[in-house]
FIVEXTOR-557142 format. One record per atom (N, C-alpha, C): atom name; residue in one letter; x, y, z; residue number from 1. Coordinates in steps of 0.001 Angstrom, whole numbers, padded with zeros to 6 digits, always signed. Layout:
N
R_CA_A_X_Y_Z_NUM
...
This chain:
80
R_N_X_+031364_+154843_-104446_1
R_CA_X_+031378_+153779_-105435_1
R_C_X_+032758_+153696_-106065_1
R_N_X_+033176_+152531_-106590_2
R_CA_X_+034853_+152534_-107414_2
R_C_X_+034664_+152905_-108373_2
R_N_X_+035978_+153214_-108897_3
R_CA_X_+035960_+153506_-110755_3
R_C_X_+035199_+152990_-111636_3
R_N_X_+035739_+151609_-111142_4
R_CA_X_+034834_+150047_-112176_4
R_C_X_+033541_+150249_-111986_4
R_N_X_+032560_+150487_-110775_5
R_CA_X_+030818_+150314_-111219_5
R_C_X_+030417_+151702_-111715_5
R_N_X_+031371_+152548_-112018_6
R_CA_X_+031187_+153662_-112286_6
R_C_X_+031011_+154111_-113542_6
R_N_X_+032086_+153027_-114031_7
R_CA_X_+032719_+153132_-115257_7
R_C_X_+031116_+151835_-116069_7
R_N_X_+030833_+151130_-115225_8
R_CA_X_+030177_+149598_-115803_8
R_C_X_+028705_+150515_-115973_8
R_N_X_+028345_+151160_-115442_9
R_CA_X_+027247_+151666_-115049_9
R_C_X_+027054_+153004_-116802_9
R_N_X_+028380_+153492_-116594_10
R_CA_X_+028619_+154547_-117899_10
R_C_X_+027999_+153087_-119269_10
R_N_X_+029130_+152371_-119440_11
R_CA_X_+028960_+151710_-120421_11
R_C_X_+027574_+150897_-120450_11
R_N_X_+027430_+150202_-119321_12
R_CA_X_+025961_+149647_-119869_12
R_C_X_+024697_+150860_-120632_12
R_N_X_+025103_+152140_-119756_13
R_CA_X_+023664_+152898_-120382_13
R_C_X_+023933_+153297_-121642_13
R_N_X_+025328_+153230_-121665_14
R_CA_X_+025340_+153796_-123561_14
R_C_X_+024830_+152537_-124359_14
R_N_X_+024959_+151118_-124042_15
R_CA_X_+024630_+149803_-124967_15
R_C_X_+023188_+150013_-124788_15
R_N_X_+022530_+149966_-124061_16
R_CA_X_+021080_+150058_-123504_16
R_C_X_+020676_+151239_-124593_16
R_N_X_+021168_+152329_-124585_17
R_CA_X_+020645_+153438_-125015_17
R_C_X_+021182_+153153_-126801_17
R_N_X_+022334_+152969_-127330_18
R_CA_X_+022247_+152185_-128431_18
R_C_X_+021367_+151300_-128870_18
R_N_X_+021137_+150468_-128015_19
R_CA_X_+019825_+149068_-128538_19
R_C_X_+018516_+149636_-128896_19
R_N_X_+018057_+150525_-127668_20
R_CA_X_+016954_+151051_-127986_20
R_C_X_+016612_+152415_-128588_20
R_N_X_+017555_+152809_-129655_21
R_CA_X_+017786_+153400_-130543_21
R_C_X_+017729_+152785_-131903_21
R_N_X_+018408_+151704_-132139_22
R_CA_X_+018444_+150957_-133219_22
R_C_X_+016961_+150236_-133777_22
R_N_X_+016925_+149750_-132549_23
R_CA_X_+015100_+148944_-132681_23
R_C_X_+014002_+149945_-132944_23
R_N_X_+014298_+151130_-132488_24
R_CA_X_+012973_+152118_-132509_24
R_C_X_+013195_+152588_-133908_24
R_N_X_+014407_+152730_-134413_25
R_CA_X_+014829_+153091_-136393_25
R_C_X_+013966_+152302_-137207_25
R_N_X_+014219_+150845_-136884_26
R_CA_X_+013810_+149735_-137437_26
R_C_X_+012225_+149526_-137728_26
R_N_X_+011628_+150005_-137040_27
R_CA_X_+009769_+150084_-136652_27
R_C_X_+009713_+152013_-136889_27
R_N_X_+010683_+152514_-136951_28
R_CA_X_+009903_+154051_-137321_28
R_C_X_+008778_+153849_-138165_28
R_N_X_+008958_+153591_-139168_29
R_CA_X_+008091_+153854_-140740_29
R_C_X_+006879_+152971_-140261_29
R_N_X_+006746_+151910_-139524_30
R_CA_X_+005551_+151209_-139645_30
R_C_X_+004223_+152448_-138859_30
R_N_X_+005635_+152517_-137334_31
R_CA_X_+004428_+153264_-136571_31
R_C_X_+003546_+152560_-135459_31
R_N_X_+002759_+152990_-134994_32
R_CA_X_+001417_+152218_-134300_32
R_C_X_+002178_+151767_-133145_32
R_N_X_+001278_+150606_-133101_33
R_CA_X_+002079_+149234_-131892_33
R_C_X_+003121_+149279_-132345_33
R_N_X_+003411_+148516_-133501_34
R_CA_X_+004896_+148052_-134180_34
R_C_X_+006367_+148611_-133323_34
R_N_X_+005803_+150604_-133211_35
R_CA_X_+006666_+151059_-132904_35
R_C_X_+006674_+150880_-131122_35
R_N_X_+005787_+151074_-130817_36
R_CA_X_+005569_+150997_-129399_36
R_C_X_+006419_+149704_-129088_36
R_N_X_+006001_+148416_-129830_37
R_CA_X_+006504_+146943_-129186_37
R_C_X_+007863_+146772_-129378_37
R_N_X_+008977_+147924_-130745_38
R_CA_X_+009927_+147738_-130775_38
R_C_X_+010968_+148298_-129440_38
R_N_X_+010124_+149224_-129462_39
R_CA_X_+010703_+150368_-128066_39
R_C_X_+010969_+150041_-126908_39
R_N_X_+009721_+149203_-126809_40
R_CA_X_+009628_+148247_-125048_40
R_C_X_+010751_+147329_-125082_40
R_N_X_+010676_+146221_-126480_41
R_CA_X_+011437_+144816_-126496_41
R_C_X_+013163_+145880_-126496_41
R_N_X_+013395_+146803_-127151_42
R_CA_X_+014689_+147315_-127664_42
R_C_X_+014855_+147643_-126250_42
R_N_X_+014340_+148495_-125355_43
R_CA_X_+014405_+148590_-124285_43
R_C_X_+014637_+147413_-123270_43
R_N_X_+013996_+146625_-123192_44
R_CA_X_+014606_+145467_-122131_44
R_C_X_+015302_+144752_-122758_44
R_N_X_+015823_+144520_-123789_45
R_CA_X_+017117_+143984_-124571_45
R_C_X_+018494_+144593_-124085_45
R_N_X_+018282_+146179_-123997_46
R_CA_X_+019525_+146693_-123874_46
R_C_X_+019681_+147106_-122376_46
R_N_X_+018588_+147332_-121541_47
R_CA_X_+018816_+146932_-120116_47
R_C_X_+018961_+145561_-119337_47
R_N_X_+019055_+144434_-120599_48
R_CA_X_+019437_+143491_-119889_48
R_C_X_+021074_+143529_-120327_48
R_N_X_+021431_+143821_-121279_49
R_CA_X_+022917_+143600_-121727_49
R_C_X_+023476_+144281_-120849_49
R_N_X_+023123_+145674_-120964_50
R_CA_X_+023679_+146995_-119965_50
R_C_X_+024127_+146601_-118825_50
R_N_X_+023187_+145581_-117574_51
R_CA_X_+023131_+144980_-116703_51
R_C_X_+023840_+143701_-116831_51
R_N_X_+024355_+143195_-117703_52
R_CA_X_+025381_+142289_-117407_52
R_C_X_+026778_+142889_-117421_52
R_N_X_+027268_+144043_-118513_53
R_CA_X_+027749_+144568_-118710_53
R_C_X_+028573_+145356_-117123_53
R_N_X_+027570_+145768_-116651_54
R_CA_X_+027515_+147153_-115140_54
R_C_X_+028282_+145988_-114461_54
R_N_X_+027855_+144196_-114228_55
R_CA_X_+027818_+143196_-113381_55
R_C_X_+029445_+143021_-113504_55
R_N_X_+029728_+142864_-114804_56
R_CA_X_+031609_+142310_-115092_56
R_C_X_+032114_+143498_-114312_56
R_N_X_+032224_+144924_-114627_57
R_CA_X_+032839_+145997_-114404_57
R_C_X_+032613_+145638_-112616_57
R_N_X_+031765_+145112_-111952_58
R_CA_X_+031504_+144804_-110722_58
R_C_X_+032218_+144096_-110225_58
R_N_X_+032140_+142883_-110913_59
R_CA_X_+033105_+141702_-110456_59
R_C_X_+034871_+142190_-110620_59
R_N_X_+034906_+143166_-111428_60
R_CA_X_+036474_+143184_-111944_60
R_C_X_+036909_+143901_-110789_60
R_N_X_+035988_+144489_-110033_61
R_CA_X_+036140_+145547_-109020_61
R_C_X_+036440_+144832_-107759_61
R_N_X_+035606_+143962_-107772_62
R_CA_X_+035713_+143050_-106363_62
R_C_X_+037364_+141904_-106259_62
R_N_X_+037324_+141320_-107752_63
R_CA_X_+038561_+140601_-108238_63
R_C_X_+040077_+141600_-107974_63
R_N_X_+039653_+142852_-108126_64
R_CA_X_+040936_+143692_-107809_64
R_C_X_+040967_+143786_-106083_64
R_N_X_+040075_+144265_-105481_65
R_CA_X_+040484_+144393_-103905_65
R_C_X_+040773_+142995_-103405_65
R_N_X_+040097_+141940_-103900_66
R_CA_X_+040416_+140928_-103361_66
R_C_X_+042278_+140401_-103354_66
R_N_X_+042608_+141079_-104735_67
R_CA_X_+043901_+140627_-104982_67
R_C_X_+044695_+141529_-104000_67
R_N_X_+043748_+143108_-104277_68
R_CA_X_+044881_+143884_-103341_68
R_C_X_+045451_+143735_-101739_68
R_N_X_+043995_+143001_-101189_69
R_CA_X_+044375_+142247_-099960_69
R_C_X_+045005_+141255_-099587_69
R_N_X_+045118_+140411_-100562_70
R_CA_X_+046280_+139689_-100588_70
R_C_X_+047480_+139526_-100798_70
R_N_X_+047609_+140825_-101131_71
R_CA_X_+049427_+141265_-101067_71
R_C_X_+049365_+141904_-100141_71
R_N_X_+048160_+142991_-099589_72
R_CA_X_+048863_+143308_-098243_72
R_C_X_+048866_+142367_-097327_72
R_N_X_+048360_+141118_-097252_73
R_CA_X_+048967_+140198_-096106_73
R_C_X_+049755_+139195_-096232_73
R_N_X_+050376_+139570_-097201_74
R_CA_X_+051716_+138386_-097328_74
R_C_X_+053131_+139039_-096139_74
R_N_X_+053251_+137648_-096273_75
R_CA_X_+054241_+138166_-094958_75
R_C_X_+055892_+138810_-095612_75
R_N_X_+056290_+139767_-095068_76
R_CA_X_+057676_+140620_-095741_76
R_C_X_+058882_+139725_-095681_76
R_N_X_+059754_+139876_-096057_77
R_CA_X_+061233_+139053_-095194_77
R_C_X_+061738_+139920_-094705_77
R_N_X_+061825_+140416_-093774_78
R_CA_X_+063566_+141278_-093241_78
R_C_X_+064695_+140634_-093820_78
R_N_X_+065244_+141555_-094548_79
R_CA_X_+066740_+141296_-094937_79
R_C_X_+067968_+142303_-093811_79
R_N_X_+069395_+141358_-093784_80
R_CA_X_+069857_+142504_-093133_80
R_C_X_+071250_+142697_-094188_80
């Protein structure tokens, strides 16, 4: 795998794992469902961000080889 989905993959799980940290604070004290429904929703909130997140670090990855192949096929000049 490259740096970038490596790196996209690091950062989405920390936002993911932030979100559904924050939401489960928020519903502690009630309890019950409350807490259960914050956990689930906080949870697919921050695995959807996470996952767009992982997606850029993806694309930035693909946007770099693409560029890097295109300097290796530019044509050289011989100078003499």
């Amino acid at each position: 795998m490259s740096k970038h989905l490596i790196q996209g993959i690091i950062v989405g799980a920390v936002f993911a794992a932030s979100i559904t940290w924050v939401a489960t604070l928020d519903a502690f004290e009630a309890g019950g469902f409350a807490l259960l429904a914050s956990l689930v929703f906080g949870l697919a909130a921050g695995l959807c961000i996470g996952g767009l997140i992982a997606a850029n670090f993806a694309m930035l990855a693909v946007e770099e080889s693409e560029q890097r192949a295109a300097i290796a096929q530019r044509p050289a000049h011989a100078r003499a």
